[in-house]
Structures are given as structure tokens and as C-alpha cells.
C-alpha positions, 0 to 999 in steps of 0.5 A: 558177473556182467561187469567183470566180462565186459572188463576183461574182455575189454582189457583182453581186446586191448592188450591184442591190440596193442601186440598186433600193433607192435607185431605189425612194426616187424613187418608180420602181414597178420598182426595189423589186421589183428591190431585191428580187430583188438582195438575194435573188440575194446571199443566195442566193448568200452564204449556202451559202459562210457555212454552209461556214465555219460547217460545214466539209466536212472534219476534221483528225484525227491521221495517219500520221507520217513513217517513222522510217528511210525509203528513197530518202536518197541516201546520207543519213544519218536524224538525230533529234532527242534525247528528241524525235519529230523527224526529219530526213535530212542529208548529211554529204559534202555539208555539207563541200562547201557551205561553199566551193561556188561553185553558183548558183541560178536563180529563177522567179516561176511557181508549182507548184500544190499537188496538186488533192487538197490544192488543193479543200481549200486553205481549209478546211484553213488554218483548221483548222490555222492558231491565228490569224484574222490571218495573213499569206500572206507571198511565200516562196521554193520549192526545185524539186530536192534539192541535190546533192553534184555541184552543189554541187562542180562549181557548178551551179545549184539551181531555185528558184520563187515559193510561198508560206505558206497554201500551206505550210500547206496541204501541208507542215504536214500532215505527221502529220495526216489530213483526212478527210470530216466526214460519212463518216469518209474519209480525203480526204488523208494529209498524209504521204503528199504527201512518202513513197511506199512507205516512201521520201523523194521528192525535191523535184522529185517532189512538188508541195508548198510546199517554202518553204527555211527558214534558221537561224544560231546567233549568237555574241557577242563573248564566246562566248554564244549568241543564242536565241529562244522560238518565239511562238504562232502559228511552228506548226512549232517553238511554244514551243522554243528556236530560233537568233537567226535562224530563218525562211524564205526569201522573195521580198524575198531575191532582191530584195536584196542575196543575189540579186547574181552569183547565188550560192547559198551568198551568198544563203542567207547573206544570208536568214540574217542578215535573219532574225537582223536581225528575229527577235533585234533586231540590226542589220545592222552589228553583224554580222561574218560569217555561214557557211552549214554544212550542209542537211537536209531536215525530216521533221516539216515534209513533208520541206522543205529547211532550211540552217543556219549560224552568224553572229558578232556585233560585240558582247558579251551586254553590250551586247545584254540589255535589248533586246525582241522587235520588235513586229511580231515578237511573234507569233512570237516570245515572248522573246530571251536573249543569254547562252546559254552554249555549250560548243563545245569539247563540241559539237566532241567531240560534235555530237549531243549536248545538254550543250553547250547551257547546261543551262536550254535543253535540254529544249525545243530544236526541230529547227532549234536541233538541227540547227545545233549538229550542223552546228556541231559537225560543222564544228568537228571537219574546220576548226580555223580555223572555232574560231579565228574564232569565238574570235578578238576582233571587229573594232573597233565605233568605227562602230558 
């Protein structure tokens, strides 16, 4: 409320004195003196709000990282990532029963405010996390509860809410940082502690951070290759790394579109999935098979957010897709595409936590959501052997393509 009367008192002292200035070119005695007083007021008021921006009241330092064998899991298993500070919790029962889950979903454009501890210092914290002045507070969608194995078996409905990125920023990003006071050294907010109390994960209906869902799914081409990304610059949870042809959030235009249609949430995971393919790794929606939803897990590194991974096959061979560039729009997230990663599903059936499946030139930067779609992969390899079957099968035909 602060805010908006320093901005219209602002915005009021300088329309005055912008009319007192013009009054005042028609000879009228009083309006250069209220000129005056009107650029004063909007330079009064201005000027505390540009010395803030010049001189924030706070600092991010390094802070607490999440525990490496929390509490609270819920019969959740930790899964780390190899060679790598990268934590995650899934549920393995539960991925089982996801694939063919008939559980529904619910959505409500109300917002969940971040905690007033976050929330006074929302935009000081964004600029100090944030690499770039040009980004974009983009409307994503916010998990409201853990999803649990009796919904997903006896076909509940998962609560979902409207959030959005600055807010992910500002509340699950902190994970490992520490803001404090500039002027005194105290700490003000602990990021890790936002989603960690006494050593346990709280669940997501227990904390009031962004919790955006983020989805991933590996594509594979018609002649078994992988689809990878290079993680741009400006992605602050996987920069640099190797990620799957689709990896991103939520947001609000999948419930808007097709995914949101009977309401079903396997169905509408599947379809943010497959945009995210569409706008990170520049295929089409009809060179698009089939996408299966795998698993879920919640991200430690990233606040404890929910994420489900999947895996898409493609219409075409690697062939026909080298020599295609990264979107423009996309060039700030995304550094580079490769279309021929090999992928050893056999070794990644035998062994999903290990990396010797991945080609041997993409093992040494692969982020979390990479990780966690191959062991999902693997996982699911090792229980259905017609999953393997379908992946190898040859594709329909692409005459209409």
C-alpha cells in the first residue's frame, strides 16, 4: 500500500508540475510557484525509492543447504544426483501408479501470498537474484498439496492455484541462500528454512512458497537418439547443463488449452510437457507420437518444488532434425540443441541411477531434471517391457507430415 502512495503521490507531483510549468508560460503569477512545489513533491518522493535501488537494504549471502537425509518423506526415497550437490525425494510406488492414474485435478486463479518475511522484500531479492534486467514475470501454475499415492489410485483431485515467476524467485530459488540486513549483518530470511523445519520436508500445503510444477520429458527419435538441451543463462535452476528436448514449467496457458479438457491430470501433465518440447527443441506438435508421464519427485536445490518427468517419441530420425536452431524467443534459455545423444536404454533398464547410459560427451554436466528422467525412465523400463517395446517399435507413417 506503501508502494502505490509513493507512486501516485509521485505521478500527482509531477503532472502539477508539469501544468504549473505550462500555466506559467501564459503569464499566470501563481503557476510557477506551483510548478515549483510539484516537481519538488516528485522529487521528494522519488528520490528515497531510486537511493533504495542504488543502495539495497539487503544482501544475499550463502546460506544453509537443504539436509541431505531429511525427515517427514512419507515413505520417500532421497535420490541424489551423481558427482553433484543435487538433492531430490521421489516415491517409487507411486510413479507406478501414475502412469495409468485416472486422478483429476482442480485449479483456482487465487493467489497464496509468499510469506510477509519473503513478501517485504520481494524486489530487492529479485534483482539480486535474478542475472538479467529483462525478464519476465510469466503466469505459472502452483501445486497446493503433495500428490499422493491414494490419489493417484483411487483418482482424486490435486489442488492447483495461480502463481507466478518473480514469486518463484523470490521463495523457492532461495534455497541455499541467506538474505540478511546490509547494515547489521542479520539474518532476515533463511531460504532453506521456507520449505525445512526441524530437519523434515514440509509438505506443500504446509509452506507458502511459489511451488510452480515443473515438467521434463526425454524425446527420442525414430532411430533411438536422445534430444538435449543446453540450459541458456538466464534458466537459474539448471544454467549450462544438459537438460531433456522438454524442460520448463507449468503455466497458465496449459489449463487454457487442450491438457485442462475432462480435467485429467496425467493428460495435462502430458500436454505442458509436450509444449515445452514444442518451444525449447523446435519440433512440432505433429512430429509428435505419444508422450508418457513417469514419475514425480519434489527438488530439494529448488525449495522442495514438485516436478514430473516423462518421455515423448518423435515422428522423426535425428536426420531429419540436426541443422534445426534454437528459436529466438528461446535464446535466452536455451544455449544450444543436439539431436543425436545416444542412449543405451538396455544399461539404463539394468541400472537407472547411473550415468553410462547417457553418450559419454553429456555425463559430466547433467542437471537434475536430466537425472531424474532417465531414472524414471529406467525405473519404468525395468516393471513394463512393453514401454521398451513401443520405444523401439518403428513410428507411424510421416506421409502427413
Amino acid at each position: 500500500m506503501r508502494g502505490r502512495l509513493t507512486y501516485y503521490g509521485a505521478l500527482a507531483g509531477l503532472l502539477l508540475g508539469v501544468v504549473g510549468t505550462v500555466a506559467g508560460a501564459a503569464s499566470w503569477s501563481w503557476a510557477y510557484l506551483a510548478g515549483l512545489l510539484g516537481f519538488a513533491l516528485s522529487l521528494a518522493l522519488f528520490l528515497p525509492e531510486w537511493v533504495k535501488l542504488r543502495r539495497p537494504e539487503i544482501a544475499l549471502v550463502p546460506g544453509n543447504p537443504p539436509p541431505r537425509n531429511p525427515g517427514g518423506l512419507a515413505d520417500g526415497t532421497v535420490v541424489r544426483l551423481p558427482g553433484a550437490n543435487e538433492i531430490a525425494v521421489a516415491w517409487d510406488d507411486l510413479d507406478i501408479a501414475l502412469m495409468r492414474s485416472a486422478a483429476t485435478y482442480g485449479f483456482t486463479p487465487v493467489r497464496r501470498r509468499l510469506p510477509r518475511r519473503v513478501g517485504r522484500f520481494a524486489y530487492a531479492i529479485l534483482i539480486a537474484i535474478s542475472s538479467s534486467k529483462h525478464i519476465y514475470n510469466g503466469k505459472l501454475v502452483r501445486q497446493d498439496e503433495d500428490l499422493t499415492l491414494n490419489m493417484v489410485v483411487n483418482g482424486g483431485s490435486l489442488r492447483l492455484s495461480l502463481t507466478d515467476y518473480f514469486s518463484t524467485v523470490c521463495s523457492n530459488y532461495l534455497t541455499g541462500r541467506r538474505v540478511i540486513d546490509r547494515r547489521t549483518g542479520a539474518t532476515l530470511v533463511e531460504g532453506t528454512d521456507l520449505f525445512i523445519r526441524d530437519g523434515d520436508l514440509l509438505p506443500l500445503d504446509e509452506n507458502n512458497q511459489a511451488n510452480v510444477i515443473g515438467v521434463s520429458t526425454l524425446a527420442l527419435t525414430t532411430d533411438g537418439k536422445l534430444v538435449l538441451t543446453t540450459q541458456g543463462s538466464q534458466t537459474p535452476s539448471s544454467a549450462g547443463l544438459s537438460a531433456p528436448g522438454g524442460s520448463g514449467s507449468v503455466d497458465l496457458n496449459d489449463i487454457r488449452g487442450p491438457g485442462s479438457k475432462g480435467q485429467s491430470l496425467v493428460h495435462f501433465i502430458a500436454c505442458a510437457m509436450q509444449r515445452e518440447l514444442v518451444e525449447e527443441a523446435s519440433v512440432s506438435y505433429r512430429e509428435i507420437e505419444w508422450t508418457e508421464v513417469l514419475g514425480y519427485f519434489r527438488w530439494l536445490n529448488m525449495g522442495g518444488k514438485p516436478e514430473y518427468v516423462g518421455v515423448t517419441k518423435l515422428k522423426l530420425s535425428s536426420d531429419e532434425l540436426i541443422g534445426r536452431d534454437v528459436r529466438v524467443v528461446e535464446t535466452p534459455f536455451v544455449q544450444r540443441i543436439v539431436f543425436d545423444c545416444t542412449l543405451d536404454l538396455a544399461h539404463l533398464r539394468s541400472d537407472p541411477e547411473s550415468l553410462h547410459a547417457l553418450g559419454r560427451a553429456f555425463r559430466q554436466n547433467v542437471s537434475m531434471p536430466l537425472f531424474m528422467s532417465l531414472r524414471a525412465l529406467g525405473m519404468a523400463l525395468r516393471r513394463d517391457d512393453a514401454l521398451m517395446q513401443k520405444l523401439t517399435a518403428p513410428t507411424e507413417s510421416r506421409e502427413h507430415l
